[in-house]
N, C-alpha and C positions, 0 to 999 in steps of 0.2 A: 504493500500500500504506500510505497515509498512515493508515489508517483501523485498520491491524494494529498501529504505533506508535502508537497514539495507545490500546490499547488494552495494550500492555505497559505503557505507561508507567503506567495508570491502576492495573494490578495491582503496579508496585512502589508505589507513594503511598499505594493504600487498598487492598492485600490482606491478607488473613488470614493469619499464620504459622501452621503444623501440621505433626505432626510424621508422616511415613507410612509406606507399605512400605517405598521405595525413596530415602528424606531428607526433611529440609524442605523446604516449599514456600512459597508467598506465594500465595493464591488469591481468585479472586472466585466467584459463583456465575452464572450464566446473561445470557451477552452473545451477539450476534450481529453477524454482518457479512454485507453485502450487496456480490458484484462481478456488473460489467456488462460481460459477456463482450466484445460489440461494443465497449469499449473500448480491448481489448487484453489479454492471456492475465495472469491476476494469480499471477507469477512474482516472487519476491523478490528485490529491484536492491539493497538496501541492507546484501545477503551474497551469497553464491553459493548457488542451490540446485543440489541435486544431480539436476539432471531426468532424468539416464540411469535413475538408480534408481528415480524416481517413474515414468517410465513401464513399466520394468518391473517392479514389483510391482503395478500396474495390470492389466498382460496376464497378469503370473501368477494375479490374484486371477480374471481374467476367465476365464480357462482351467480353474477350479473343481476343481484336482486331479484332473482327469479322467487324466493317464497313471500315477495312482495309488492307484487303485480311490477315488477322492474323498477326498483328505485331500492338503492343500498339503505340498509336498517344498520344502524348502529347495535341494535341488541343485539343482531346476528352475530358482528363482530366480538363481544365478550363472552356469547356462546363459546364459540370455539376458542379465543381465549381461557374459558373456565373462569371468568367472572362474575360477580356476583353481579344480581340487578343493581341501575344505577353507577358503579364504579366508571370513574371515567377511561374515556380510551383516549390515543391520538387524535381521533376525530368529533371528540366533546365538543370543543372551543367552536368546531364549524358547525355540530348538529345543532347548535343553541345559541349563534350568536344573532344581534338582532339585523342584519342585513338578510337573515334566509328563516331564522323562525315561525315570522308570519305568511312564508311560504309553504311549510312542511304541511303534511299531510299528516301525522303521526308523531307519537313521540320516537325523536331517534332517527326520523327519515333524512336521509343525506339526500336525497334527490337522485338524478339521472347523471350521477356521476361515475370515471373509471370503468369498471366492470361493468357497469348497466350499457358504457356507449363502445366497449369489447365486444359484447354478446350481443346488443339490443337496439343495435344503431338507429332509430327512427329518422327517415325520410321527411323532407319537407316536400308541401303541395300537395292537392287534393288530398285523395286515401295514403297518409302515409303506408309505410314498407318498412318492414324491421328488420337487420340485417346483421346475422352471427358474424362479426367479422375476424374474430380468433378461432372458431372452428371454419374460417373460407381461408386463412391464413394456413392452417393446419394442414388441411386438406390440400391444398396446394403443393406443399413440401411434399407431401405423399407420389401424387399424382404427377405433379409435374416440377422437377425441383429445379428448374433452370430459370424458371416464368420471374419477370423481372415487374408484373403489374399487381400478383395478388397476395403477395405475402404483407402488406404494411397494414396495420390498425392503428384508427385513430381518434382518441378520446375528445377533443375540441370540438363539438358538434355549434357551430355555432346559433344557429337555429334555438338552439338551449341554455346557454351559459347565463342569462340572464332571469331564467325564471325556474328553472328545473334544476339548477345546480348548487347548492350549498356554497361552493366556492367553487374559481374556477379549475381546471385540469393544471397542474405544474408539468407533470410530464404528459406529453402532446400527442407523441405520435412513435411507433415502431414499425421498425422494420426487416425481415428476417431472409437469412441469405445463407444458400446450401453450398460447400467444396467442396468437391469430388478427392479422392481419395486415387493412389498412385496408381489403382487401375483403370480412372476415368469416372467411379460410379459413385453418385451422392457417396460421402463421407463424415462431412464437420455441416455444425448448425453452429452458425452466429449469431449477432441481433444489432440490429443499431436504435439507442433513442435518443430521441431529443426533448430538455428538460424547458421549459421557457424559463423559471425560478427554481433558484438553489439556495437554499440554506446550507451551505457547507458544514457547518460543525454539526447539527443533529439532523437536517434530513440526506443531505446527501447519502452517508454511509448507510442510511437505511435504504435509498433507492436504488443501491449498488448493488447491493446484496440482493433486492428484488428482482430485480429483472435478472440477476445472476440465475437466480432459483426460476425463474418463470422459465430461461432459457435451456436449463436444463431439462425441465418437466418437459419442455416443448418437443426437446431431442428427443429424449426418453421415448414419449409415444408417436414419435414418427421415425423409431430407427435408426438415430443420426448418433451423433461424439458431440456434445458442445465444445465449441470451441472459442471466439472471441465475443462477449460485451465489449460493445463502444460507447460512449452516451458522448453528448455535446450538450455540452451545459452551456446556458445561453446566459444570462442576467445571474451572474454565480456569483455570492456575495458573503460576508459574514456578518451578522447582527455584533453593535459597539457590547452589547451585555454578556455576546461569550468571549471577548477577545480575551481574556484573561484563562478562560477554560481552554482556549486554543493556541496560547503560548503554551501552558502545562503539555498538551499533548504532542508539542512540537519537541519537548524535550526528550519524548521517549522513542524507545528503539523499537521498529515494528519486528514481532514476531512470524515466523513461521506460518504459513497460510493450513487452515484446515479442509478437512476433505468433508463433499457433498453427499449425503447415503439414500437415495430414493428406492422406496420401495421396488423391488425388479419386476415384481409379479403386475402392478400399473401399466396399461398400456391405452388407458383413456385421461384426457386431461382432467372432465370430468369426476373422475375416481378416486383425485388423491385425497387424502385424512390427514389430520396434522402427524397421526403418529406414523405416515408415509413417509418425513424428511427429517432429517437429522445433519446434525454436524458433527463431523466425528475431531477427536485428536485438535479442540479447541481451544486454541492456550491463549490467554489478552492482559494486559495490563489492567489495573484497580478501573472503576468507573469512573467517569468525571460528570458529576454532577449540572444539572442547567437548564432551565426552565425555555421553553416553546415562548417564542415573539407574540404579544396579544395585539388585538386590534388598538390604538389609538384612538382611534375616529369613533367619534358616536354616532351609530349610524342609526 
């Protein structure tokens, strides 16, 4: 993850101060990073990440709100977490803030975000159309893994952002790309996404680790090797209230990457359970503590 430091560090030195929704920031404009899955699962050693949680808002997002007429429930989320009713998740602050509460439909409804616009893309004009577009993605790689038009999904539906979505999408849009192996024939699955907002200190590492684990799954059941996550973080910045938590982590030495364990017997994306993924041979430095950017504005 040397490649993650080396890129905070470069946004506290030469970022931009500004002032936004939810505080100051320090930012740069459009960087990328490249992990090489056969590496080793790029999981952050140099804090604790929270992988229970990344994998399940993974399967929640994967699940597209379908046991709720399509629209992500927050309760769904601490199901599989194994929370209690009530306790907050990552996605508290947005199921309840006042820019989208008097939108919600239920208590806990996130709206038609993520995973609803994965699986459940609604069409604009006359009789909308709803459109799986991670299992059109899937199937694709299946079928035809050269095809260069139907492997991208993408959550921005803009049609929707303003009244079906809790907040808007940060990460935008993916894209998935098959290499043949030295006898010519499908081999490696990749991914590429693109972020519009990054939180570098608390949400990046948890978006890395997502689509790390998404791209895996994705291998998994269409027969492939994962092989490279790319993302392009666009608006990649660090909040002025963790700079202090992100000097401590610049001081430590990343450890040893650990290894991914999916279930073998899964061969639908459908099917996985949380007790499907694991990280094996996990080794991280202490946690560092630090609280989520809140809205400012009173909206």
């Amino acid at each position: 993850m040397k490649q993650y430091l080396d890129l905070a560090q470069e946004i506290l030195e030469h970022g931009f101060d500004k002032e936004g929704r939810n505080g100051m920031t320090r930012g740069l404009f459009a960087r990328q990073l490249r992990f090489d899955l056969r590496n080793g699962f790029p999981a952050m050693t140099t804090k604790q990440l929270a992988f229970r949680s990344v994998k399940a808002e993974l399967l929640w997002f994967i699940e597209g709100g379908r046991k709720t007429s399509w629209r992500l429930d927050e309760n769904r989320l601490r199901e599989l977490l194994g929370y209690p009713p009530g306790k907050r998740t990552i996605w508290t602050e947005d199921a309840t803030s006042k820019r989208w509460l008097h939108r919600a439909l239920f208590p806990g409804d996130c709206g038609r975000i993520y995973g609803v616009q994965w699986r459940n893309w609604k069409t604009s004009g006359g009789m909308p159309q709803y459109i799986d577009q991670l299992a059109g993605a899937i199937e694709s790689i299946r079928s035809d893994p050269w095809d260069r038009q139907h492997k991208i999904v993408a959550t921005r539906n803009v049609g929707e952002l303003n009244n079906d979505m809790c907040f808007p999408p940060c990460h935008e849009r993916f894209q998935f790309f098959v290499t043949p192996g030295d006898d010519g024939k499908p081999k490696y699955l990749s991914v590429h996404m693109v972020q519009r907002s990054c939180d570098t200190f608390l949400g990046v590492p948890f978006n890395i680790a997502s689509y790390a684990l998404l791209l895996a799954m994705v291998a998994q059941v269409t027969g492939l090797t994962p092989f490279e996550l790319v993302i392009d973080f666009v608006d990649v910045h660090i909040y002025e209230q963790h700079f202090d938590q992100v000097r401590e982590q610049l001081k430590r030495e990343p450890l040893p990457p650990p290894k991914l364990w999916l279930n073998p017997e899964v061969s639908d994306i459908d099917s996985f359970t949380m007790e499907d993924i694991k990280l094996v041979d996990y080794r991280h430095h202490e946690p560092i503590q630090a609280e989520l950017a809140k809205d400012k504005i009173d909206l």
